[in-house]
N, C-alpha and C positions, 0 to 999 in steps of 0.2 A: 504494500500500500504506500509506502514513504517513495518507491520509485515512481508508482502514478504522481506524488505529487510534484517529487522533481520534472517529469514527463513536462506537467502545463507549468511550473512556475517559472522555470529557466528560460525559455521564450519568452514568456511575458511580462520578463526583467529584459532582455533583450533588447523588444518591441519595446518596452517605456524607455531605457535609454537612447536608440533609437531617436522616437521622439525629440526628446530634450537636446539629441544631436540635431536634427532636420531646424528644429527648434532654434537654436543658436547660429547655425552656418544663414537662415533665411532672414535674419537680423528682425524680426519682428520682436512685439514685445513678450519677455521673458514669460515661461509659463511658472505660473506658482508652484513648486516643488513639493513644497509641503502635501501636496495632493496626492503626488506619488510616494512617499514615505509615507507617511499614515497609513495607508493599505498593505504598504510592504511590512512596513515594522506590524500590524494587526494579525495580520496571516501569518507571517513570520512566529510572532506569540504565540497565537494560539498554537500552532503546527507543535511550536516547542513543548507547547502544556500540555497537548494531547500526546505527545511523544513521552513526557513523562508518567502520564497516568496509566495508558496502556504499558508501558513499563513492568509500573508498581503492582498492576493487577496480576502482571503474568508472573514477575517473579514471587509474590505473595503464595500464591499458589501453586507454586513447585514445587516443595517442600515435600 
């Protein structure tokens, strides 16, 4: 399951930077950044949280 999510996140970290490239070479005005962090760092969290729970559940019950 943790490689499905590498599958879509690593693209579309990509695609966002990407962006904020296309973004800065067309000299318009700067895109808010904070837009893309917040999501990243969100997902990113929880991914972690969930990574630790399912963790704890399985070594818990190995014994």
């Amino acid at each position: 399951m943790n490689r499905a999510f590498y599958i879509i996140l690593i693209p579309a970290a990509l695609v966002a930077i990407g962006y904020v490239v296309v973004f800065q070479l067309m000299g318009g005005t700067p895109p808010a950044y904070w837009r893309l962090i917040l999501p990243f760092a969100f997902v990113g969290g929880t991914l972690w949280w969930f990574g630790r729970t399912v963790g704890r559940k399985k070594s818990s019950g190995a014994q």
